[in-house]
CHARMM-style PDB file with segment names, atoms N, HN, CA, C and O in Angstrom:
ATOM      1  N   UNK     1     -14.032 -37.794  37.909  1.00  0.00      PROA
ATOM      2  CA  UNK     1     -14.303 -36.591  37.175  1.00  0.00      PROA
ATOM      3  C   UNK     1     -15.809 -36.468  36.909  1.00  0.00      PROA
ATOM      4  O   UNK     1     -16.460 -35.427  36.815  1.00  0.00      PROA
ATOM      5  N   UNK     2     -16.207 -37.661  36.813  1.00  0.00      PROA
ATOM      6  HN  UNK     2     -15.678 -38.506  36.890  1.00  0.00      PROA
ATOM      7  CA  UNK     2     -17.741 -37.662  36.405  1.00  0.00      PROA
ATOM      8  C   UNK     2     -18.668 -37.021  37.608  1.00  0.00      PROA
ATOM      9  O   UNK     2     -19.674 -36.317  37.514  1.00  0.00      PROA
ATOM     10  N   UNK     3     -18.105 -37.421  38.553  1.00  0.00      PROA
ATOM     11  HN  UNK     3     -17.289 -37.993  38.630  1.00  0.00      PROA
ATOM     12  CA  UNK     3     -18.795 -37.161  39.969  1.00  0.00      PROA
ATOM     13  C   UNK     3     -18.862 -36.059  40.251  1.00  0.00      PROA
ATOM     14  O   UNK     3     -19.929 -35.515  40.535  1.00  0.00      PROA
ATOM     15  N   UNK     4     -17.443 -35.321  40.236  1.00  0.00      PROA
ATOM     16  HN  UNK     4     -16.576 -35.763  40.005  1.00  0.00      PROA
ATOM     17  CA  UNK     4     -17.259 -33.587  40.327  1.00  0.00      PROA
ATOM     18  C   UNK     4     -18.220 -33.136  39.206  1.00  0.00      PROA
ATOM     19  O   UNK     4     -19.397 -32.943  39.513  1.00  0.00      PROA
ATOM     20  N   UNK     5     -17.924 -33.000  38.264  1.00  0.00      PROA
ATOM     21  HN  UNK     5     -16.968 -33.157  38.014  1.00  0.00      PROA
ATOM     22  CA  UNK     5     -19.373 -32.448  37.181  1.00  0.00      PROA
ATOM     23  C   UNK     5     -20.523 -32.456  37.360  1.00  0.00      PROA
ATOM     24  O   UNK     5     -21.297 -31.524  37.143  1.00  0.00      PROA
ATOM     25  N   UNK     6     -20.806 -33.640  37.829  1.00  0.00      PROA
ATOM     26  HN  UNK     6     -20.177 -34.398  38.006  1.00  0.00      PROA
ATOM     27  CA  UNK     6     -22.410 -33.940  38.412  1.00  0.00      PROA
ATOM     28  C   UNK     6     -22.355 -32.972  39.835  1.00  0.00      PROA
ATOM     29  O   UNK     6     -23.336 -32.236  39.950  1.00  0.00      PROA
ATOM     30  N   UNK     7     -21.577 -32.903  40.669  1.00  0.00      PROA
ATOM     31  HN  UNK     7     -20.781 -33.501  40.576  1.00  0.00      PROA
ATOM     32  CA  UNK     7     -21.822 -32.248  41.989  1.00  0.00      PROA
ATOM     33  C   UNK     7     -22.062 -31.015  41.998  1.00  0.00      PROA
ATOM     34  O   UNK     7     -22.599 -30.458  42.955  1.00  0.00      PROA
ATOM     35  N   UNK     8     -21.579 -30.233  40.589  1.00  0.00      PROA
ATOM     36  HN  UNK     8     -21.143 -30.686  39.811  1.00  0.00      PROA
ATOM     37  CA  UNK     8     -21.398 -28.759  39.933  1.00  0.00      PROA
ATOM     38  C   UNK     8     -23.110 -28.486  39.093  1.00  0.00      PROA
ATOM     39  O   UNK     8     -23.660 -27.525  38.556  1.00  0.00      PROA
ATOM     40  N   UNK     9     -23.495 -29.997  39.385  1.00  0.00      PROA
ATOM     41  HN  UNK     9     -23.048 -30.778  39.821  1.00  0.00      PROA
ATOM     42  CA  UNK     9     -24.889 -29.420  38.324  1.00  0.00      PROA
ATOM     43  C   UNK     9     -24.844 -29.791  36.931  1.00  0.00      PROA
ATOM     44  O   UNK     9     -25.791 -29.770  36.145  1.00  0.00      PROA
ATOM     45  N   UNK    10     -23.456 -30.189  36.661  1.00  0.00      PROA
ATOM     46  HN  UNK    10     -22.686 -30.206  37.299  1.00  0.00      PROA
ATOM     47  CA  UNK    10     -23.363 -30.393  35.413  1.00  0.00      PROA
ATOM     48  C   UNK    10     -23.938 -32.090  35.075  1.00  0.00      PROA
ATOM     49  O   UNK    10     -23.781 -33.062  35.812  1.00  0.00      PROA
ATOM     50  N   UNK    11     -24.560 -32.055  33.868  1.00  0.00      PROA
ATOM     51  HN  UNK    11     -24.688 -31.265  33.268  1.00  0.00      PROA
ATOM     52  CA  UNK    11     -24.817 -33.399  33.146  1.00  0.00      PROA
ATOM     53  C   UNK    11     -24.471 -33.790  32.080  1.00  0.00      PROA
ATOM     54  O   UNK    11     -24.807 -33.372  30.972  1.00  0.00      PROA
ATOM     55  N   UNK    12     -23.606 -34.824  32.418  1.00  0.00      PROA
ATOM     56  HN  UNK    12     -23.333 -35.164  33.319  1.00  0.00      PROA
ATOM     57  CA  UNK    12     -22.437 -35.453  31.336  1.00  0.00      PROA
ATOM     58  C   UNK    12     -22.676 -36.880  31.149  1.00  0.00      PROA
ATOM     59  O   UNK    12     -22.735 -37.715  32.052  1.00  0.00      PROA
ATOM     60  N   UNK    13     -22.829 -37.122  29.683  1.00  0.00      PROA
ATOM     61  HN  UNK    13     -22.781 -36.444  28.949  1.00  0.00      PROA
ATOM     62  CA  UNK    13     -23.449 -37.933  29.227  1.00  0.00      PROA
ATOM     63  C   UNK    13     -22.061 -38.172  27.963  1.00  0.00      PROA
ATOM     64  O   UNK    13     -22.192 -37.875  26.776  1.00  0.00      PROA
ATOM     65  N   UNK    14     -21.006 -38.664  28.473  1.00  0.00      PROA
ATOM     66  HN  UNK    14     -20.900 -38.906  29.437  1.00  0.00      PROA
ATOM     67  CA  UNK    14     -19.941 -38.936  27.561  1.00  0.00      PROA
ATOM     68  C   UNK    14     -20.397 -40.497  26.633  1.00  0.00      PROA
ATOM     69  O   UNK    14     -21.163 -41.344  27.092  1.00  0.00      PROA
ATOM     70  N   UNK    15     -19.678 -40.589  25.192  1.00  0.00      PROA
ATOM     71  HN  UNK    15     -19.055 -39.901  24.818  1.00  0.00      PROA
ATOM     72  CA  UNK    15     -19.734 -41.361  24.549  1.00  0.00      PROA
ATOM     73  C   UNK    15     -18.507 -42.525  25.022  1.00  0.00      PROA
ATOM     74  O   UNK    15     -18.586 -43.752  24.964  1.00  0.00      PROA
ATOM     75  N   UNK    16     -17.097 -41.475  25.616  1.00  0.00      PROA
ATOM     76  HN  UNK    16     -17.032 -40.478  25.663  1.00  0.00      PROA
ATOM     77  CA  UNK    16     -16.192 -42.859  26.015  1.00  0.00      PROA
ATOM     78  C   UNK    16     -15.634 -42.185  27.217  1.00  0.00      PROA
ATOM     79  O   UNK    16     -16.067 -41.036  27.310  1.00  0.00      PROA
ATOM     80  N   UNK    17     -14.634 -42.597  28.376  1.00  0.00      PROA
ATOM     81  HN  UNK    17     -14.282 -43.530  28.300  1.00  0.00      PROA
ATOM     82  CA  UNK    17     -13.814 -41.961  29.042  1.00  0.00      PROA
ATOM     83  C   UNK    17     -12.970 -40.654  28.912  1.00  0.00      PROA
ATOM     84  O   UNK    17     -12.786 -39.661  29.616  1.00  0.00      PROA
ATOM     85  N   UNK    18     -12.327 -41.317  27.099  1.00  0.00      PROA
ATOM     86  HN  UNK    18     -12.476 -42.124  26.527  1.00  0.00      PROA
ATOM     87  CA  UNK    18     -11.726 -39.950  26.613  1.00  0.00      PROA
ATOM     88  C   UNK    18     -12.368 -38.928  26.690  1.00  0.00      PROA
ATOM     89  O   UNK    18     -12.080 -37.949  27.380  1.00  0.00      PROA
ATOM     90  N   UNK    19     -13.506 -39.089  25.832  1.00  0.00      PROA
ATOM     91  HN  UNK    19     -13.740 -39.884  25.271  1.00  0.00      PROA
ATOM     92  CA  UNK    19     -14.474 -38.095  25.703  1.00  0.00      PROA
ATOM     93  C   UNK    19     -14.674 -37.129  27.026  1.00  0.00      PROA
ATOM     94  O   UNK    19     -14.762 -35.904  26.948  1.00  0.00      PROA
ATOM     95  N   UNK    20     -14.721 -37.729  28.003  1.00  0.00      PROA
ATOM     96  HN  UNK    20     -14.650 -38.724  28.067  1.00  0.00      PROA
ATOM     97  CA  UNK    20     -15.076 -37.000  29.097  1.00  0.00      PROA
ATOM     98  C   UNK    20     -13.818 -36.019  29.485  1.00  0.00      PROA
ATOM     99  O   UNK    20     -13.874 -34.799  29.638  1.00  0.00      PROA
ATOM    100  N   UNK    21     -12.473 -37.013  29.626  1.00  0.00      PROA
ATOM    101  HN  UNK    21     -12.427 -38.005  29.502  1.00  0.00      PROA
ATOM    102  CA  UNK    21     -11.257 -36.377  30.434  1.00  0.00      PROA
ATOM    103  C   UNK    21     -11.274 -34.948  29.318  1.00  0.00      PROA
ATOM    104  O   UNK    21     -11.197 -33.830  29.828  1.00  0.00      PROA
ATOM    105  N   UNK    22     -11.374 -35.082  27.888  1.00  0.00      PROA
ATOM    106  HN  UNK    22     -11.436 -35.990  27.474  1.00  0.00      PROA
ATOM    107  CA  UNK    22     -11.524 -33.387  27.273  1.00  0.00      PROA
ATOM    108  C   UNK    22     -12.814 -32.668  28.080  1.00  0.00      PROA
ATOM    109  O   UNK    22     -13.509 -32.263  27.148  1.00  0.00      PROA
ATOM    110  N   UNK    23     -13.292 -32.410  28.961  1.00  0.00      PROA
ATOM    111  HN  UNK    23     -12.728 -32.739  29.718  1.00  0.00      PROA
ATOM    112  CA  UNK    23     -14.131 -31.784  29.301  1.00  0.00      PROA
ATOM    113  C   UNK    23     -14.103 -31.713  31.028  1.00  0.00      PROA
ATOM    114  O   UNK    23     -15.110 -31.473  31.695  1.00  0.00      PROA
ATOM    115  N   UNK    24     -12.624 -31.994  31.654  1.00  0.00      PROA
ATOM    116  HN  UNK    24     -11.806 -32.188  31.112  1.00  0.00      PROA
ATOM    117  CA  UNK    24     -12.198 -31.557  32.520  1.00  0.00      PROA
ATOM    118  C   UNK    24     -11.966 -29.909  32.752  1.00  0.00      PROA
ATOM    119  O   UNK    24     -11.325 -29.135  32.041  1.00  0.00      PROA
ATOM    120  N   UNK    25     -12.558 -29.692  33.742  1.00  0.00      PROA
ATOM    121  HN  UNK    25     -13.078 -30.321  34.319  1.00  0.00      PROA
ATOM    122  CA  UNK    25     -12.554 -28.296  34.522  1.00  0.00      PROA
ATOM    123  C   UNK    25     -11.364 -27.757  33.990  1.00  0.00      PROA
ATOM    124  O   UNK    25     -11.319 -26.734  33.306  1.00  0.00      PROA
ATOM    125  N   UNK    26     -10.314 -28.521  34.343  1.00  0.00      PROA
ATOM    126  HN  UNK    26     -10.351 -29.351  34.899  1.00  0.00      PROA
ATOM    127  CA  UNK    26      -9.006 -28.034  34.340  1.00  0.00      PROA
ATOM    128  C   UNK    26      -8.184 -28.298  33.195  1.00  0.00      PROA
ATOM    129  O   UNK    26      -6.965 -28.455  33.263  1.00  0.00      PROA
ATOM    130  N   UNK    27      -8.811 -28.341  32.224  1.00  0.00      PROA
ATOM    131  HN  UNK    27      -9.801 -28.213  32.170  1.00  0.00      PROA
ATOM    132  CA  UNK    27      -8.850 -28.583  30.363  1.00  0.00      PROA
ATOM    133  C   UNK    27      -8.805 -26.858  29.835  1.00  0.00      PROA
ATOM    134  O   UNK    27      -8.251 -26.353  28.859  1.00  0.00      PROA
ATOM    135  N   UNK    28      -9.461 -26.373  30.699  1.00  0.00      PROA
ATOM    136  HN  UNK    28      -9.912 -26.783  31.492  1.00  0.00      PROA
ATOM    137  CA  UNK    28     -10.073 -25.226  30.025  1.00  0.00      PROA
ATOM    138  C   UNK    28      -9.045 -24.150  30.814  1.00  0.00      PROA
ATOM    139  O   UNK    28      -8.506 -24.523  31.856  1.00  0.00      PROA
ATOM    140  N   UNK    29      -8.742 -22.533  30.174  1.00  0.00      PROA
ATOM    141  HN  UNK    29      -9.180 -22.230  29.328  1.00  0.00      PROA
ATOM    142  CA  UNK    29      -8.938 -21.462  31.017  1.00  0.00      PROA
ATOM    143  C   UNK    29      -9.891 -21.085  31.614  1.00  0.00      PROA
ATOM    144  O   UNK    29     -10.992 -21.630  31.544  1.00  0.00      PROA
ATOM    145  N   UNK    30      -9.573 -19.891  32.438  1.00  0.00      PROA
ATOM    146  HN  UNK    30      -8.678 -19.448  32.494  1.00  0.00      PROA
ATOM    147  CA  UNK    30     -10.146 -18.893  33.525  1.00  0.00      PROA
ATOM    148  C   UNK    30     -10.451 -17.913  32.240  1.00  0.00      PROA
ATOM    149  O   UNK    30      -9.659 -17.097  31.770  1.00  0.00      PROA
ATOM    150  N   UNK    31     -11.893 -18.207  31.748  1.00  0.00      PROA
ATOM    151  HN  UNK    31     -12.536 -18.870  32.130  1.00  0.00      PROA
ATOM    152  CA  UNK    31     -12.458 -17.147  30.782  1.00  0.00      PROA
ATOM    153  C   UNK    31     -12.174 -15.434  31.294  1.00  0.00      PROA
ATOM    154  O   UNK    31     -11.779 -14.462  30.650  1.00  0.00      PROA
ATOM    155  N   UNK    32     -12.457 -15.548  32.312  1.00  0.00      PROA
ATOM    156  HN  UNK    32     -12.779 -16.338  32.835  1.00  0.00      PROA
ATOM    157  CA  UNK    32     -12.226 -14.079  32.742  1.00  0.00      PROA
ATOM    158  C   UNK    32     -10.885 -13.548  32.614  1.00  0.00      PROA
ATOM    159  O   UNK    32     -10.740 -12.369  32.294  1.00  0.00      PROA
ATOM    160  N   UNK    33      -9.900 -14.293  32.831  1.00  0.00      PROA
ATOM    161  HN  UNK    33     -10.018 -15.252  33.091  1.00  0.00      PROA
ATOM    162  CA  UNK    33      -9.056 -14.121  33.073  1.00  0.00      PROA
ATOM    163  C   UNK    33      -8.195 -13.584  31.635  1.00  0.00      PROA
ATOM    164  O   UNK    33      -7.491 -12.576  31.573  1.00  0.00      PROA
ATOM    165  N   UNK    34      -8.539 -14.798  30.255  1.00  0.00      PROA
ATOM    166  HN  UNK    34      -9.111 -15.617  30.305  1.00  0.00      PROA
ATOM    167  CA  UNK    34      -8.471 -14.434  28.788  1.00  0.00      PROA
ATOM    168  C   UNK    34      -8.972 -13.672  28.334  1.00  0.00      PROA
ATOM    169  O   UNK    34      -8.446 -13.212  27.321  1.00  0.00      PROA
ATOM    170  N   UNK    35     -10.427 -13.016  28.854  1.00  0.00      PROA
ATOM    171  HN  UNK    35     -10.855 -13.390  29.677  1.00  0.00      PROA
ATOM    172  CA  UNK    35     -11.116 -11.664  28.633  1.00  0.00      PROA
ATOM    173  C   UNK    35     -10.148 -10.432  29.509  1.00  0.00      PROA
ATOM    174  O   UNK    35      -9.712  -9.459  28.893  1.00  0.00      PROA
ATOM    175  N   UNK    36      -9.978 -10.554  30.477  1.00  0.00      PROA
ATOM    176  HN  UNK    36     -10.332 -11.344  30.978  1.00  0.00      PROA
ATOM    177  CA  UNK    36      -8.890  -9.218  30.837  1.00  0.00      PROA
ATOM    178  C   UNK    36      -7.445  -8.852  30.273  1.00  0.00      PROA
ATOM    179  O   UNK    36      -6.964  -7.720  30.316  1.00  0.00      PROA
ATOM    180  N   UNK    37      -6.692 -10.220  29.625  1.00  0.00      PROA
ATOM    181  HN  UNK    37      -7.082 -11.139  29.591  1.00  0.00      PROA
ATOM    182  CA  UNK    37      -5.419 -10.177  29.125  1.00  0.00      PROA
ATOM    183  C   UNK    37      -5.863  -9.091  27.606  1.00  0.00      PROA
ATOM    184  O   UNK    37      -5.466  -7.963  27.314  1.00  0.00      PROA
ATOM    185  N   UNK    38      -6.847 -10.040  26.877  1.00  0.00      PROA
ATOM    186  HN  UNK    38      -7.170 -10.957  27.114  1.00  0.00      PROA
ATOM    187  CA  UNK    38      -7.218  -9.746  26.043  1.00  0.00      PROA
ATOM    188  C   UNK    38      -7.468  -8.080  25.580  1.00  0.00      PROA
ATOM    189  O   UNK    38      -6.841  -7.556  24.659  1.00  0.00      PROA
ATOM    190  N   UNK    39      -8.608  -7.304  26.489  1.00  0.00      PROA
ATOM    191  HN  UNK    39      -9.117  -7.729  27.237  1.00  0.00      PROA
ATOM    192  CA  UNK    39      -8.900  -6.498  26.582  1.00  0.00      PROA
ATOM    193  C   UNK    39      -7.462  -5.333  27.139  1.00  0.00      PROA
ATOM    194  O   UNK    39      -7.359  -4.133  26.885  1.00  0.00      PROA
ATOM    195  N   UNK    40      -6.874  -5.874  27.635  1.00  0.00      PROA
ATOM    196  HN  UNK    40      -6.958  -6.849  27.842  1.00  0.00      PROA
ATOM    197  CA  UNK    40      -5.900  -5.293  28.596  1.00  0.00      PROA
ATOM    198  C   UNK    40      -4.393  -5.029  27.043  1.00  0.00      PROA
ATOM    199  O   UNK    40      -3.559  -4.139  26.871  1.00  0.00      PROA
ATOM    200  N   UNK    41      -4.688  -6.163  26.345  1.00  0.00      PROA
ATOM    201  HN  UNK    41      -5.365  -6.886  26.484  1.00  0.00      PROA
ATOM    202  CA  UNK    41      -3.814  -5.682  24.834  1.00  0.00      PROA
ATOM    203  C   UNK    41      -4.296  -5.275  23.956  1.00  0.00      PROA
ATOM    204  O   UNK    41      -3.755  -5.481  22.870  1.00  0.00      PROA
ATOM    205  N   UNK    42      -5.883  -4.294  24.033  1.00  0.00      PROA
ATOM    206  HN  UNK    42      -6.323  -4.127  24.915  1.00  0.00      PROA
ATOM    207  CA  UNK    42      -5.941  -3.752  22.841  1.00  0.00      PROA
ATOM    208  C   UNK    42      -7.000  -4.166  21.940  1.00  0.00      PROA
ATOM    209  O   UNK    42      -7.748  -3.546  21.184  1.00  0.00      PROA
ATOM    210  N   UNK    43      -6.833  -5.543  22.270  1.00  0.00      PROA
ATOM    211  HN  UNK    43      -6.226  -6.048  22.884  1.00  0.00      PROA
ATOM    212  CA  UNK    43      -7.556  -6.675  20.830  1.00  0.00      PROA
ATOM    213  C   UNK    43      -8.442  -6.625  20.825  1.00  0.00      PROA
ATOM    214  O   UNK    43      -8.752  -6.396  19.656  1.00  0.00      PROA
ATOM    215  N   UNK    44     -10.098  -6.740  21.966  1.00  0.00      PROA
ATOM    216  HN  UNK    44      -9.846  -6.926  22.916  1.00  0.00      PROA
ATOM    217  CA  UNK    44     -10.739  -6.423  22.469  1.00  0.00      PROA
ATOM    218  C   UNK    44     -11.664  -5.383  23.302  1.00  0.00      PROA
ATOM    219  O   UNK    44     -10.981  -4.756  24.111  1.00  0.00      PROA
ATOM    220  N   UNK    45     -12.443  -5.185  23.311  1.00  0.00      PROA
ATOM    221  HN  UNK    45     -12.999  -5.694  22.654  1.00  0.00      PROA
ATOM    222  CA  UNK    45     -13.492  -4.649  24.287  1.00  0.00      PROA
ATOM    223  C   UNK    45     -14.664  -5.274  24.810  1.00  0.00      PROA
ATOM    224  O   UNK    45     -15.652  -5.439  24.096  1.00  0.00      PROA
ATOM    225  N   UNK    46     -14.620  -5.708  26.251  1.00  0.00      PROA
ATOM    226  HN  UNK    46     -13.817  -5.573  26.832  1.00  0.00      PROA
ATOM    227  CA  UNK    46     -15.878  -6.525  26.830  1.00  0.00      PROA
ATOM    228  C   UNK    46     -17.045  -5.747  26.730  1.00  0.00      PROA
ATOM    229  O   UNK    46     -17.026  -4.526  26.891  1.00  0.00      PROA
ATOM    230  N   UNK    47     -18.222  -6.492  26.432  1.00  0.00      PROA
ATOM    231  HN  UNK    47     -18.237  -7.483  26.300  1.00  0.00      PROA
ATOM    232  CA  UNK    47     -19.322  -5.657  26.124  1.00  0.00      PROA
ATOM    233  C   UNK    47     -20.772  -6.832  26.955  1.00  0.00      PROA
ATOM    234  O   UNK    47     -21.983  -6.641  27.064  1.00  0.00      PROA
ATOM    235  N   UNK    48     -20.044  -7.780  27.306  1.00  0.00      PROA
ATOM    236  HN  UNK    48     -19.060  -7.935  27.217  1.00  0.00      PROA
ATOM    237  CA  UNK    48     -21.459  -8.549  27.762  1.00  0.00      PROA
ATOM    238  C   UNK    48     -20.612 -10.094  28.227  1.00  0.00      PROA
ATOM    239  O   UNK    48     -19.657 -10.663  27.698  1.00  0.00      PROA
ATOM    240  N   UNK    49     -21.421 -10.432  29.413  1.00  0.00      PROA
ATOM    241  HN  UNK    49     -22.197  -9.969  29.843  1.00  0.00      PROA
ATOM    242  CA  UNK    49     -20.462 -11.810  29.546  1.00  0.00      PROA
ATOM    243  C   UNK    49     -22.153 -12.594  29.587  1.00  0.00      PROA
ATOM    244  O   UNK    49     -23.267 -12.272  29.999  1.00  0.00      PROA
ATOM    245  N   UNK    50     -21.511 -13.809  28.878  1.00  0.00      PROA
ATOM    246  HN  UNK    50     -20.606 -14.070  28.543  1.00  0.00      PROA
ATOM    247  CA  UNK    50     -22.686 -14.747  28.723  1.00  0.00      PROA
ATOM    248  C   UNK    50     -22.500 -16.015  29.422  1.00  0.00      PROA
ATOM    249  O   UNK    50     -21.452 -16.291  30.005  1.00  0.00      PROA
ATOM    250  N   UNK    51     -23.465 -16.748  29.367  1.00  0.00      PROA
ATOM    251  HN  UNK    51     -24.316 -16.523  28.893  1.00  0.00      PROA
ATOM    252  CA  UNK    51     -23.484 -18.047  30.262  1.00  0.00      PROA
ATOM    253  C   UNK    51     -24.404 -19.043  29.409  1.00  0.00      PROA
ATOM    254  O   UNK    51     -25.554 -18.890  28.997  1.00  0.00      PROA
ATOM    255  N   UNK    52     -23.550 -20.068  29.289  1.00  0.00      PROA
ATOM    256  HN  UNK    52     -22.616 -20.191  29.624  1.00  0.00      PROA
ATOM    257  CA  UNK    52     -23.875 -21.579  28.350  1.00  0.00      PROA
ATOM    258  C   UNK    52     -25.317 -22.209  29.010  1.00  0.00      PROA
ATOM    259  O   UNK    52     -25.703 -22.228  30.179  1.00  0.00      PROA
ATOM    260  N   UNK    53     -25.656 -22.483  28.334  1.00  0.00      PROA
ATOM    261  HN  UNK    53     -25.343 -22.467  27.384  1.00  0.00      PROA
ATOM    262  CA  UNK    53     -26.768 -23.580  29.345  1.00  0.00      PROA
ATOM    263  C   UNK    53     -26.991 -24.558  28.407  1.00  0.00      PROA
ATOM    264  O   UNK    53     -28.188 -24.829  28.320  1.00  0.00      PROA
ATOM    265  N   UNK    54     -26.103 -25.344  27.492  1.00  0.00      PROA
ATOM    266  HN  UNK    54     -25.130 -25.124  27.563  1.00  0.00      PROA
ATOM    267  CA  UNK    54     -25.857 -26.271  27.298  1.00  0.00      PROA
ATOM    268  C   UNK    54     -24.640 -26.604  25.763  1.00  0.00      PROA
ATOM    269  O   UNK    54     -24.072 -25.835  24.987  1.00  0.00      PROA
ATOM    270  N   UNK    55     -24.657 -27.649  25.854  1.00  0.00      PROA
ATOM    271  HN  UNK    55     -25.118 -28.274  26.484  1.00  0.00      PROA
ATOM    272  CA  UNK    55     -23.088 -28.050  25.044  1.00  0.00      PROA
ATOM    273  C   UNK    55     -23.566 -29.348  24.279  1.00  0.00      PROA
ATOM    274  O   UNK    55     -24.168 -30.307  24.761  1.00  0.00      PROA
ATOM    275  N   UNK    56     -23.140 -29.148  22.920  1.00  0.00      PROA
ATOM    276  HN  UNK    56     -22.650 -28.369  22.529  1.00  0.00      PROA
ATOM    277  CA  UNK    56     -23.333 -30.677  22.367  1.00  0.00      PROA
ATOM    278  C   UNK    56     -22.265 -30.613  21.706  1.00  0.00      PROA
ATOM    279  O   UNK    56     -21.879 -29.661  21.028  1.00  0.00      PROA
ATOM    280  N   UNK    57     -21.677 -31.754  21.900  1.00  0.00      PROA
ATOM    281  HN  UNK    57     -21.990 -32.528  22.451  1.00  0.00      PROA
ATOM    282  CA  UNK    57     -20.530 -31.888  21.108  1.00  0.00      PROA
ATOM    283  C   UNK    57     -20.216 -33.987  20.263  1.00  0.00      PROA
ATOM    284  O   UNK    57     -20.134 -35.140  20.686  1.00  0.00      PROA
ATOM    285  N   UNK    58     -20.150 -33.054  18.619  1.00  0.00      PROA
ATOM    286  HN  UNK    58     -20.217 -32.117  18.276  1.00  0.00      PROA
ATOM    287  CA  UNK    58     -20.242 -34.208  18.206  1.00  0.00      PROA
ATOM    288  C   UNK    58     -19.508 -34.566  17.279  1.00  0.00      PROA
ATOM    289  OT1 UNK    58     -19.578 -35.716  16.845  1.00  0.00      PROA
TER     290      UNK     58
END
């Protein structure tokens, strides 16, 4: 998992194993995908999509 992240650009600097497996690709949704359901019931209106350029988590 560490390897795929790194191959993506990403730099992961986990404290344990666990730590890391929560920050599997496939941990997460298809943001877009929760932004169209979303929007698509009402709850919402998209107005801007943003992009992370970094994460600390502690």
């Amino acid at each position: 998992m560490h390897d795929e992240l790194e191959s993506h650009g990403i730099a992961v600097r986990p404290q344990s194993w666990r730590a890391l497996a929560e920050e599997a690709p496939g941990a997460y949704k298809d943001v877009d995908a929760v932004a169209a359901v979303t929007e698509a019931a009402g709850l919402a209106r998209r107005v801007a999509r943003l992009v992370p350029l970094g994460v600390v988590k502690g």
